[in-house]
Each structure stands twice: as structure tokens, then as C-alpha cells.
C-alpha positions in Angstrom: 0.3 36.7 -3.3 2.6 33.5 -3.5 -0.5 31.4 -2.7 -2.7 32.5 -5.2 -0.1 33.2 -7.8 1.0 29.4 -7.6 -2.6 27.6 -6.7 -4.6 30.0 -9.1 -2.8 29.3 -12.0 -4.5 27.6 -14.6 -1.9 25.1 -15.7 -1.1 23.8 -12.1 -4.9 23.6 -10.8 -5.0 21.7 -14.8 -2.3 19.4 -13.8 -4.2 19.0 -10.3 -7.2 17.8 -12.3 -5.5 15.7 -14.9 -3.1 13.6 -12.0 -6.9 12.9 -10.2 -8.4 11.7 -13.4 -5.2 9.2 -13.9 -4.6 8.3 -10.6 -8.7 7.3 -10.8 -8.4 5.6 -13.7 -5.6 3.8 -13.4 -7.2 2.6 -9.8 -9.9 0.8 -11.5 -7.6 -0.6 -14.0 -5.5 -1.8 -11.7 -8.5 -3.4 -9.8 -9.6 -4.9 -12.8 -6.6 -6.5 -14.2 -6.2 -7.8 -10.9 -9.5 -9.7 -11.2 -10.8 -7.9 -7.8 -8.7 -9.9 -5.4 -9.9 -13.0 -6.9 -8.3 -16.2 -8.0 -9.7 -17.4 -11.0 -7.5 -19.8 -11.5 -9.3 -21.6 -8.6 -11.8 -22.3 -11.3 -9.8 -23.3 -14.1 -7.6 -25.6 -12.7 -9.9 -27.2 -10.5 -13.5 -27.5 -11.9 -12.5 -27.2 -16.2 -10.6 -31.0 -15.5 -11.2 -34.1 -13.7 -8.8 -36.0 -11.7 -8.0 -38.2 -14.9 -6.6 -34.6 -16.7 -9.2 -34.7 -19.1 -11.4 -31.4 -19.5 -15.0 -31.7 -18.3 -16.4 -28.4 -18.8 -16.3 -26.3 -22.3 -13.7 -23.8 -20.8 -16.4 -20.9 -19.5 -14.6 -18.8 -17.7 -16.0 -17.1 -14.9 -16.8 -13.4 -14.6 -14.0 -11.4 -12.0 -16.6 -9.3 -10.7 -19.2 -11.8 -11.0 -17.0 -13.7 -8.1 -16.5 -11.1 -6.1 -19.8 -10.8 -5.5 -20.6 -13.9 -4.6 -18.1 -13.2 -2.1 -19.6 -10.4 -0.8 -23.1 -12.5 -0.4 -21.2 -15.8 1.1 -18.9 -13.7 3.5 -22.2 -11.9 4.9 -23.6 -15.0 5.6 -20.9 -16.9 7.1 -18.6 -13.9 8.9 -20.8 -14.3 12.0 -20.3 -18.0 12.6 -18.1 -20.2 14.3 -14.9 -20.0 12.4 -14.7 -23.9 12.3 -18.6 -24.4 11.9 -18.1 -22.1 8.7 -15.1 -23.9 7.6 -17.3 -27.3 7.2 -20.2 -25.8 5.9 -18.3 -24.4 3.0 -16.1 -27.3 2.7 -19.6 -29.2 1.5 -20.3 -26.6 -0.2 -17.0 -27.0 -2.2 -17.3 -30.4 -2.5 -21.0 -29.8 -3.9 -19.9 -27.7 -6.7 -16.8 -29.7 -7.4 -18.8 -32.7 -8.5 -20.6 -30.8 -11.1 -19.3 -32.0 -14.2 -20.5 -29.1 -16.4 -21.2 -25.8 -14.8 -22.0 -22.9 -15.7 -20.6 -19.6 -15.4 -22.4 -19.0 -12.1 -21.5 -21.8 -10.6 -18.1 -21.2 -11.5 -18.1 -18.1 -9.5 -19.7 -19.7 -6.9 -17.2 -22.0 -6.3 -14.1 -19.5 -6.7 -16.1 -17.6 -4.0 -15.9 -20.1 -2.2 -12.3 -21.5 -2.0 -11.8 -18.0 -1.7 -13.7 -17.2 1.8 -11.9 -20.9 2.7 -8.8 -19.8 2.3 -10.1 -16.7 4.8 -11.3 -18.6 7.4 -8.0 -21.3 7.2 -5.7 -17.6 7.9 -7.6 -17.6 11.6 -6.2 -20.6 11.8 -2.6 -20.2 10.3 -2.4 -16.8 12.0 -1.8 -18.1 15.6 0.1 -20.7 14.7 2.8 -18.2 13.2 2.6 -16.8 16.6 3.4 -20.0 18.2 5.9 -20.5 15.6 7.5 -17.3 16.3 7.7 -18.4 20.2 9.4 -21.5 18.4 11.9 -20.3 17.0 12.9 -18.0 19.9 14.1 -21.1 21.7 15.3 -22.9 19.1 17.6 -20.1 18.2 18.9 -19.5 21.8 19.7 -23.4 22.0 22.4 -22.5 19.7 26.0 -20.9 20.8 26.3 -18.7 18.5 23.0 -16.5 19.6 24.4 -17.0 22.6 26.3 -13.6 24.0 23.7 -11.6 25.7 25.4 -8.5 25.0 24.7 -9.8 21.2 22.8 -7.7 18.7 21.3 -10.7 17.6 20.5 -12.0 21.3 18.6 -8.8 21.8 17.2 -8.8 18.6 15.6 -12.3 19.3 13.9 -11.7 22.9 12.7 -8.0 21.2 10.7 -10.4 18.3 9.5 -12.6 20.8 8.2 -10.4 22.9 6.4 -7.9 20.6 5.0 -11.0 18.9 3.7 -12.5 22.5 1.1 -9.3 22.6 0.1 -10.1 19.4 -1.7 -13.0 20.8 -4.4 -11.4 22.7 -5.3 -9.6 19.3 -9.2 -11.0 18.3 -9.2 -11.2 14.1 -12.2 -12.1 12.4 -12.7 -12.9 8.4 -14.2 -9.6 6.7 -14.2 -7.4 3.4 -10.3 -6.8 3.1 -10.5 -6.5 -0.6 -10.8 -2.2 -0.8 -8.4 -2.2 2.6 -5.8 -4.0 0.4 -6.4 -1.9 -2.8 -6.0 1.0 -1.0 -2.4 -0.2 0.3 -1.2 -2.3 -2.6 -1.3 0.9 -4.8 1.4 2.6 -5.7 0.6 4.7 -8.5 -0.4 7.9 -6.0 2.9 7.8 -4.9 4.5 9.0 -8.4 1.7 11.3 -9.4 2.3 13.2 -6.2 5.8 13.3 -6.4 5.4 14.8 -10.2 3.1 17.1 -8.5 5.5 18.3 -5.9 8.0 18.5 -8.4 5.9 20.5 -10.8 5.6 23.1 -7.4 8.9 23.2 -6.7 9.7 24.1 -10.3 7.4 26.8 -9.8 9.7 28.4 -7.6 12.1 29.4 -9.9 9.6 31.6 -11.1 11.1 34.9 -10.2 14.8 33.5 -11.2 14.1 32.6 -15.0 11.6 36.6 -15.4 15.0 38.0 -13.7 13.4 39.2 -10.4 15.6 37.3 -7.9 17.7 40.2 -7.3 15.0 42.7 -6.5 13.7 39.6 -3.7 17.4 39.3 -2.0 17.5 43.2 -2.0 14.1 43.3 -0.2 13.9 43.9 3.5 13.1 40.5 4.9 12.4 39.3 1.3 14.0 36.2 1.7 12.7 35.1 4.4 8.9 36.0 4.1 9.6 34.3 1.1 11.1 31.3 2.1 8.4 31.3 5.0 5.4 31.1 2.6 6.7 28.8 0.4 7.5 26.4 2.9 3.8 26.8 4.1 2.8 26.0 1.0 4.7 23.0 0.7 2.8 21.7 3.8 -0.5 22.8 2.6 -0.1 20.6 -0.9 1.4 17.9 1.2 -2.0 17.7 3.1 -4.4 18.7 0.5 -2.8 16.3 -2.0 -2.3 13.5 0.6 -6.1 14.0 1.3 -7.4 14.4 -2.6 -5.6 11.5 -3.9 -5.4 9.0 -1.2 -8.8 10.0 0.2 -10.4 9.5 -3.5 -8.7 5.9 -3.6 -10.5 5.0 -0.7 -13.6 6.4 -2.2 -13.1 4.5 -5.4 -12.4 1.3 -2.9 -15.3 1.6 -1.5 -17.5 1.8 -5.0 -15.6 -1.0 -6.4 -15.8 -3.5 -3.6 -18.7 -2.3 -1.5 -17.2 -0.8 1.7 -14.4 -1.7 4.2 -15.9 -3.7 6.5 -15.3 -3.4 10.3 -13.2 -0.7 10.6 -13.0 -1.4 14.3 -11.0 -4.7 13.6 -7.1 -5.3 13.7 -5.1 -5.0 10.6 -4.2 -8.7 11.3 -7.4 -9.6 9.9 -5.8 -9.3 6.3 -2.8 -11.6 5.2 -1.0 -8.6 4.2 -0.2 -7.5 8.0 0.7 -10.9 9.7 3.7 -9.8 10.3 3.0 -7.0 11.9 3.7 -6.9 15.6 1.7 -3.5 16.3 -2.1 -3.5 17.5 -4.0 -1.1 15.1 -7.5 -1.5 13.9 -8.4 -0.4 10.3 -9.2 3.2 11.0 -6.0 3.8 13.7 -3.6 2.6 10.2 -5.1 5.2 7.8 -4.7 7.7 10.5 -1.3 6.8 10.4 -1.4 5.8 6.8 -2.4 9.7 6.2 0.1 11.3 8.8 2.8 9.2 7.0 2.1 10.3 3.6 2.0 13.8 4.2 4.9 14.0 6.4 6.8 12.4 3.9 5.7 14.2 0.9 6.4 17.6 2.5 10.4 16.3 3.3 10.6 15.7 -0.3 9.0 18.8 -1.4 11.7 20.4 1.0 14.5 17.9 -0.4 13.4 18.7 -3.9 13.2 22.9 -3.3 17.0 22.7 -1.4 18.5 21.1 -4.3 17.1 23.8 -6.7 18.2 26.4 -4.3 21.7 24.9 -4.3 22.5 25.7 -7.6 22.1 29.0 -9.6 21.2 28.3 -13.2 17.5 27.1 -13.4 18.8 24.8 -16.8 21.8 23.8 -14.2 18.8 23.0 -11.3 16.9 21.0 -13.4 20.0 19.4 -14.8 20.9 18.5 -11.3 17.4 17.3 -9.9 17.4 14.8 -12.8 20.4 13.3 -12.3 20.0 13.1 -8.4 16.6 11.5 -9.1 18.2 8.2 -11.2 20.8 8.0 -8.9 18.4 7.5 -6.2 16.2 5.0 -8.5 19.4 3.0 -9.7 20.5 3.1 -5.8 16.9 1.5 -4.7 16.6 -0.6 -7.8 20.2 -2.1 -8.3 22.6 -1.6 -4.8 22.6 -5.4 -3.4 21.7 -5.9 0.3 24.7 -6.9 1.2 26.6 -3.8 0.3 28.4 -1.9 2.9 27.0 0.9 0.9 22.9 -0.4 1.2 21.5 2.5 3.4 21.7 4.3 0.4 19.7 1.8 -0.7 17.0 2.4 2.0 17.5 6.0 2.9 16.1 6.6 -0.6 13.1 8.7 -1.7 11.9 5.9 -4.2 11.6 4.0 -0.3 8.3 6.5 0.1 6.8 4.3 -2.6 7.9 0.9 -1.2 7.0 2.0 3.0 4.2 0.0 2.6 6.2 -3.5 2.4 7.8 -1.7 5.5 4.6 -0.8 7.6 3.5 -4.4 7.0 6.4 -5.7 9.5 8.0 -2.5 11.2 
């Protein structure tokens, strides 16, 4: 009866529908204000002026999507090759459409595709030698007294980095469509739109308080607890369904904007985002995790969220209460320095559920 009386309802399988529609359309906006990954500045500051600073071209800008897929076409042709034998080919090719004095919009895309799929290939590159840097810096740092005590946190600390970093060199990464995989990660808009959606079931709860019926529940033979029992299996099945709707439909909407994921057999090295990540995942072992993350998480709020209602009697006093808690907790994440001796509030935080991804990309 619980189920259907809270999934049936109109308004909430409305607000389902309505946070889908945003959280899709705010996807693509994002996507397109961020010009698809792509740098068009690449074009303007390079090919709209020559090296005397006086403009060349009549200012065409190029077209976002237009470069992206010319990124699409050039990265298909070149992913396959030898890293380095790429690298000079499209260093001509750069060099080519530099020395046009007056192109056109197509060429312009061309050439930010280009620098673009570069810059790719230059991360094989810079990738290893941030490994060998991190090696580096491992004896440089012991050299010193201070780092010294090898009862130290910071001694420890050191040969743990190292070492987790050392099996990161036997990790293969290749250039390949990380535009959708980044999208997918970089937003953060699902994150609020399912906490509203929790907090919009939670409310729900307080159903039989504000028509008057709690009494006739607590007087109930095991009312409580069937209650409490149900409810808390319906937490976990929004925390999956809604983990799966929204996140699942970004990935969707990924995939139609940029044309697929690419490999998904390859290591999450392969994008910039994750070079700092000392763990050996491929693409599709991080969104299992990605998933198992988000809905474990979700459902701890939803508990979080349901206990502080429970704790206080008066629905007006609850909601009173929730608020407040909930900008605490964003003035806490937003505005408690580092250094304070009080900064695990800082980080034990619910707003951190929308900022784990800056934390799964070094562990």
C-alpha cells in the first residue's frame, strides 16, 4: 500500500517526469555552452592574426559542433597509428592550415580539430612522464630530514604514492572519444535534481502525521516497524531506479551528442581528467562503480534526510529543521578553510556527494 500510495501518485511520478526533462535539457545546454569539449579559441587566437598582431582573416568563427566533428573523422583515422607517426602527420597538417591567410569556416574547424587531437596524442606522452615524476619526487623528498622518521605519517605517506603510482606504469592508454566519458562525469546537475527528489519522498512521509493518523500507526501491532521496513525499501528502490533513470539517460544523451564512448575496454587514464588516478579501471569497470556509488550514496541521504524528520515532532518544526541543517552543510562545504581544525565538517558533508567526482579522479 506504501508503494503504490507514494509511486502512484500523480504529483510525484509528475515531478519524476519534469526533473528528467530538466536534467536532459540542461545536459545539452551544458554541452553546448561548453562548445563540445572544444577549444575555439585555438582558432581565434591563432589563425584570425599573424605573427605581426595584425588580423588576417574577417573574424569567422568556427562552428562548435562543426569541430567536433572533424574530430570525430581525424581521431578515426589517426587513433590506430603510431603515437609519434600521428603526432608528425598532424603537426604538417597544422602547419598546412596555419599558413592559410584567409580560411574559411571549415578550415577553421579543421584546424581546431586538429590542435585538439595534438594535444591528445602530446597526454601519451606527458602521462608517463608524470609517472616518472612522481618516482622523482619520492627521492627527492626522502633526501630531506624532515621526511625522514620512518614512523612518520608523511614517510609512509610517500612510499604509499610511490608505489601505487609504480603499477600505474604497466597501464597501456591510447587517444580515443573521451568527450561523452567526460560529460558524463563533469556534470553535476543530476546530483541536485535527485537530492530534491529524495527530499520530495522523504517529505512524503509525513503523510500520515499532518491527516493525524500517526497515532493509530504507533498503536498498531508491529505498525512501526512494517512501516519503517517498507519505507526504508523504498528508499533503496528510488535510490536505484533514479540512480539508473537519470545517470543512465546522461549517458544516453552522451552518446547522441558526441557519437559514442569509444573503447570501453580502455583505462580511465586515457582521459586527462584521471591522471591522477592510481587505480586500474577501464571505462566500463568506473561506471559500475560510478553507479554503485551514486546509489549507495543517495539512499544514506534519503536515510539522513527521513532521521531528521523523524527526530522532531511538528512537520512545520521538521521542515524548519531540514532547512536549516541543509545551509549549514552548504556554508560548511562552501566557506570552512582547509586549514580549520574544524574541516572534516567540511568534507563529511552531503554537498561532498556532488563534488566525489574531483575525489574519484585521485582517491
Amino acid at each position: 500500500m506504501e508503494f503504490k500510495r507514494l509511486f502512484l501518485n500523480k504529483r510525484f511520478s509528475g515531478l519524476i517526469l519534469l526533473l528528467l526533462v530538466l536534467n536532459a535539457a540542461l545536459f545539452v545546454k551544458t554541452q553546448r555552452d561548453n562548445d563540445y569539449g572544444m577549444d575555439l579559441s585555438l582558432a581565434t587566437n591563432e589563425m584570425t592574426f599573424d605573427f605581426t598582431g595584425e588580423m588576417v582573416t574577417s573574424g569567422i568563427q568556427p562552428d562548435a559542433k562543426s569541430c567536433q566533428e572533424a574530430y570525430r573523422t581525424l581521431l578515426t583515422e589517426y587513433k590506430e597509428k603510431d603515437p609519434e607517426q600521428a603526432a608528425a602527420e598532424l603537426t604538417a597538417m597544422e602547419e598546412g592550415l596555419a599558413a592559410i591567410s584567409d580560411p574559411d569556416a571549415e578550415k577553421l574547424a579543421e584546424y581546431v580539430a586538429v590542435q585538439t587531437l595534438l594535444a591528445d596524442f602530446e597526454y601519451l606522452e606527458e602521462y608517463q612522464d608524470y609517472l616518472k615524476m612522481v618516482q622523482s619526487n619520492k627521492e627527492s623528498a626522502l633526501s630531506l630530514s624532515v621526511f625522514q622518521n620512518f614512523d612518520s605519517f608523511s614517510y609512509r605517506n610517500i612510499l604509499r604514492t610511490a608505489e601505487e603510482f609504480e603499477k600505474m606504469e604497466s597501464v597501456e592508454i591510447s587517444v580515443d572519444l573521451n568527450q561523452a566519458f567526460e560529460s558524463v562525469v563533469n556534470y553535476a546537475v543530476t546530483d541536485y535534481l535527485l537530492l530534491i527528489l529524495m527530499l520530495f519522498l522523504v517529505f512524503s512521509f509525513l503523510q500520515e502525521r499532518r491527516d493525524g493518523l500517526w497515532s493509530m500507526v504507533y498503536a498498531s501491532r508491529n505498525g512501526r516497524l512494517r512501516l519503517g521496513v517498507c519505507r526504508i525499501g523504498i528508499l533503496a528502490f528510488l535510490s536505484i531506479v533514479g540512480t539508473i533513470l537519470f545517470y543512465g539517460s546522461n549517458m544516453l544523451l552522451a552518446v547522441t551528442v558526441y557519437g559514442g564512448f569509444g573503447d570501453w575496454g580502455r583505462a580511465v587514464q586515457c582521459s586527462e581528467l584521471f591522471e591522477k588516478l592510481p587505480v586500474c579501471l577501464t571505462v566500463a569497470e568506473f561506471f559500475v562503480w560510478y553507479f554503485v556509488i551514486r546509489i549507495v550514496t543517495l539512499f544514506l541521504l534519503g536515510l539522513l534526510f527521513w532521521l531528521l524528520l523523524l527526530a522532531v515532532g511538528e512537520v512545520k518544526y521538521a521542515v524548519a529543521g531540514l532547512a536549516i541543517f541543509c545551509g549549514a552543510e552548504y556554508l560548511l562545504f562552501a566557506y570552512l578553510p582547509v586549514q580549520s581544525v574544524l574541516n572534516i565538517l567540511k568534507y563529511f558533508n552531503i554537498l561532498l556527494m556532488c563534488g566525489f567526482r574531483n575525489c574519484i579522479r585521485t582517491i
